[in-house]
Structures are given as structure tokens and as C-alpha cells.
N, C-alpha and C positions, 0 to 999 in steps of 0.2 A: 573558445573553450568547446571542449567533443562533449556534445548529446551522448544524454545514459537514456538508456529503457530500463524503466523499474514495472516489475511484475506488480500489481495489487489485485488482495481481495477482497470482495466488498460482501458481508454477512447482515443479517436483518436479524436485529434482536429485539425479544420485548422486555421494555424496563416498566415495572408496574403496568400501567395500562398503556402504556406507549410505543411506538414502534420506532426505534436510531436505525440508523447504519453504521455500521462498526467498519472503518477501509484498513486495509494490514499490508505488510510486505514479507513475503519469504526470505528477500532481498536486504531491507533495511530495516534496524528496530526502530521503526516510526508505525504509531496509532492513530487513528482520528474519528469523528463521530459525524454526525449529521443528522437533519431531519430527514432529509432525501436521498441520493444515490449520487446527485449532484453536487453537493453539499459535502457529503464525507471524501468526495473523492477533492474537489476543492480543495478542505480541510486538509488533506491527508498531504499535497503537492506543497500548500506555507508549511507542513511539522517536515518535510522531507529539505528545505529550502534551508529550513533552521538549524537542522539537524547537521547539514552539509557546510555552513558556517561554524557550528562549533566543532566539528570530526570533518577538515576537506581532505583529511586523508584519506577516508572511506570512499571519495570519486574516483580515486583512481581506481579501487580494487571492483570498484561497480562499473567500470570501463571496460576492464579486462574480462568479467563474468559477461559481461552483456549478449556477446553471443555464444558463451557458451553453455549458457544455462538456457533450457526454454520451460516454461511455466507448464506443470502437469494439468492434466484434463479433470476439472471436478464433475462428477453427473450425481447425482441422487438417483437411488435406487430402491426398490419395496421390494421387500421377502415375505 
């Protein structure tokens, strides 16, 4: 079976007094959280595993994108 490259983003959010990580994909509508960076991104590769057992049609079309799409540059910036 051909290896995908999935793009993810990984966000720090505070819930109440708490800090997750939120992991995302441009790529695939899969979400996941975590305590760490480590964790959401974990989290994130079982919802993308599941995700891909119930839609495997979606591997193929994430086959064909995989080199053609490359992941834009995020920076932060102050005004």
C-alpha cells in the first residue's frame, strides 16, 4: 500500500485555565487534542487511521494531492 504525506497543524489553545493542542489537517477533515504536541499529534494519526477505514476512498485522492499540494508557510507577525 503507497505512503500519503498528510500536512497537519498543530494550535495551542486555552480551555478554562488549561492549555490542549488542537492537531488539524488542510488535507483531511480529521481533529484531535492532546495534552502535549506529542499527544495531539498521536491522537490526530488513530482519527486519520479511522477516518481512512470508514471513507478509503479518500486515500486515493490524498495520493494523487500529495505532491501536489505543499503546506503554506505559517509565521506570526506584530503591527
Amino acid at each position: 500500500m503507497n505512503k500519503i504525506g498528510i500536512n497537519i497543524v498543530i494550535e495551542r489553545e486555552r480551555q478554562d485555565d488549561k492549555v490542549i493542542f488542537m492537531a488539524s489537517s488542510p488535507d483531511i477533515n480529521v481533529f484531535a487534542e492532546g495534552e502535549n504536541i506529542d499527544e495531539a499529534k498521536k491522537n490526530f494519526l488513530e482519527g486519520v487511521k479511522s477516518h481512512l477505514e470508514v471513507f478509503p476512498e479518500e486515500r486515493e485522492s490524498l495520493i494523487k494531492n500529495n505532491d501536489e499540494y505543499e503546506m503554506p508557510i505559517l509565521q506570526k507577525v506584530f503591527l
